[in-house]
C-alpha positions as CSV (number, residue, x, y, z in Angstrom):
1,X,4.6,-12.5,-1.5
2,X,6.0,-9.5,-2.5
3,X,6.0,-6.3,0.2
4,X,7.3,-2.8,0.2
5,X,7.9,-0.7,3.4
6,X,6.2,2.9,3.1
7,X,6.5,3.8,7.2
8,X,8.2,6.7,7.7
9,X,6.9,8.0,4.2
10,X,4.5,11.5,3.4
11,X,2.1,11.6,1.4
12,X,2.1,11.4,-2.0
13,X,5.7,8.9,-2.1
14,X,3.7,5.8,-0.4
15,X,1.3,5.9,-3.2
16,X,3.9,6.5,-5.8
17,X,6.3,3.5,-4.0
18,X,3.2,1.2,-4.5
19,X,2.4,2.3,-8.0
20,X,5.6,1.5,-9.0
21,X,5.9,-1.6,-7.1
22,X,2.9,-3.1,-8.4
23,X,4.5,-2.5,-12.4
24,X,7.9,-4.2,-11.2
25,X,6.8,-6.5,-8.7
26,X,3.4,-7.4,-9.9
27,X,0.8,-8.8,-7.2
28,X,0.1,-9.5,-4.4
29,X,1.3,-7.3,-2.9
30,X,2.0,-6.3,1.0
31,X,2.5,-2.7,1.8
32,X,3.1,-1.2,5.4
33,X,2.3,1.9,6.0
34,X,2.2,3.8,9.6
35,X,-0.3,6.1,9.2
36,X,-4.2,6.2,8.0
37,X,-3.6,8.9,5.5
38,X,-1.0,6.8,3.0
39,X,-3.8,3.7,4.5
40,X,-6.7,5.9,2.8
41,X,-4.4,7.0,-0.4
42,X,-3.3,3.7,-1.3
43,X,-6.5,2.1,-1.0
44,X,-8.3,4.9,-3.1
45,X,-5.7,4.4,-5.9
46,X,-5.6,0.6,-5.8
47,X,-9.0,-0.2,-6.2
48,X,-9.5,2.8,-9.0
49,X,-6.8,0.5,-10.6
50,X,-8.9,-2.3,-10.4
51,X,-7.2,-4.1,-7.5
52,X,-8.7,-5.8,-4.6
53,X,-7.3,-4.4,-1.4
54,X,-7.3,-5.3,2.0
55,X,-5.8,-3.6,5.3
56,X,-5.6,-4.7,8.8
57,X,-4.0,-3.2,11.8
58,X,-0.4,-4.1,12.5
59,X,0.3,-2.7,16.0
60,X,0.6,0.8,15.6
61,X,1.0,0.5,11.7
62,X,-1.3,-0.9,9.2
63,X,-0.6,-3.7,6.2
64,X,-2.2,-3.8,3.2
65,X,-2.7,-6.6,0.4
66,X,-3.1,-5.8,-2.9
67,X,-4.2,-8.2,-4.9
């Protein structure tokens, strides 16, 4: 499976790592993020896209699948 590491990322540059991650990379897709704002923002523009996401806790961070 494919992943991308957004921690340590602002707001809009997660979304915009994903977005381009998903044309190069293609699905599914694992994205770690480390706050719920990028969490929210992903999510919002993955499932607009037509993707199926999912997010759980990862200690203090969060994964996501997109798939």
């Amino acid at each position: 499976m494919n992943q991308i590491d957004a921690r340590g990322f602002s707001c809009p540059e997660p979304v915009l790592m994903t977005k381009k991650a998903l044309q190069e990379l293609g699905k599914p897709l694992t994205v770690l993020v480390d706050s719920p704002t990028p969490l929210q923002n992903i999510t919002r523009f993955a499932r607009n896209a037509g993707h199926k996401v999912d997010s759980r806790p990862l200690g203090d961070d969060f994964e996501l699948v997109i798939s």
